[in-house]
C-alpha positions, 0 to 999 in steps of 0.5 A: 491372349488366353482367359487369364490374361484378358480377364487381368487386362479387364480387370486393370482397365476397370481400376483405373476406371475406378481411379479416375471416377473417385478423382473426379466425383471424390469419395461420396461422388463415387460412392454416389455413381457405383451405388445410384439411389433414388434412381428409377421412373416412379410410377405412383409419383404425384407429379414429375418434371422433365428438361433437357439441358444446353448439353443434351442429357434429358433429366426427369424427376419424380415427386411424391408431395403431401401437405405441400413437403417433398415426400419422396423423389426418384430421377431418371437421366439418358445422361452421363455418369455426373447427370447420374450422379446429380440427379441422384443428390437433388432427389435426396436434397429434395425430400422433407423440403417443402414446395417454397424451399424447393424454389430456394435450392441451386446446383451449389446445393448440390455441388456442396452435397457431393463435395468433390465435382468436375468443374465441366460438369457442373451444369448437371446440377443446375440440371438436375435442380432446375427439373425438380422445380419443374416437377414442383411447378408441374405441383402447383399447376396442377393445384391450382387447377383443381380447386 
């Protein structure tokens, strides 16, 4: 096999890579696994969370809180391409919220941002929602503790 011809088998495995992800996640899921945002552990984050779920994916989350409101967030995963993906729309879901509307959110709010998901993976969610409430809890903890 030359250069041309590997780089055109790569090339072909990678489209049908490509394929399979936007049939799975659908168009903002893919959009969501090819461009990851609010990906990265934040280092001058307020507080974080951190779960590893029935899985094995290890989720962590990262908030910035003032006043009470979610300010900004980021998530790191050890996880698959949907704990990617999940991660990456509860931190977004999760800024502008306030500490008791974070308690209010479930995976269906993130399942419901992407649109499109895999019914198997869904549990990545769950995961990434109920790691924002620790970090959250983490927040109210630590409050409590200083006053």
């Amino acid at each position: 096999m030359n250069d041309e011809q590997f780089n055109a088998m790569v090339d072909s495995i990678q489209e049908q890579v490509f394929e399979d992800a936007k049939d799975a996640y659908g168009v903002v899921g893919f959009d969501r696994w090819r461009n990851p945002r609010f990906h990265g552990r934040m280092e001058d984050a307020d507080v974080q969370g951190r779960i590893t779920g029935s899985c094995g994916d290890t989720m962590e989350m990262f908030l910035k809180i003032e006043e009470d409101r979610v300010t900004d967030a980021s998530y790191a995963t050890d996880g698959c391409g949907s704990s990617n993906v999940c991660g990456s729309f509860a931190a977004e879901i999760a800024i502008g919220k306030t500490v008791e509307e974070i308690f209010d959110l479930t995976g269906e709010d993130v399942l419901n941002k992407i649109g499109q998901f895999p019914e198997q993976e869904e549990h990545c969610a769950y995961l990434a929602i109920k790691t924002v409430q620790d970090a959250v809890n983490n927040y109210m903890v630590k409050k409590v503790q200083s006053s």
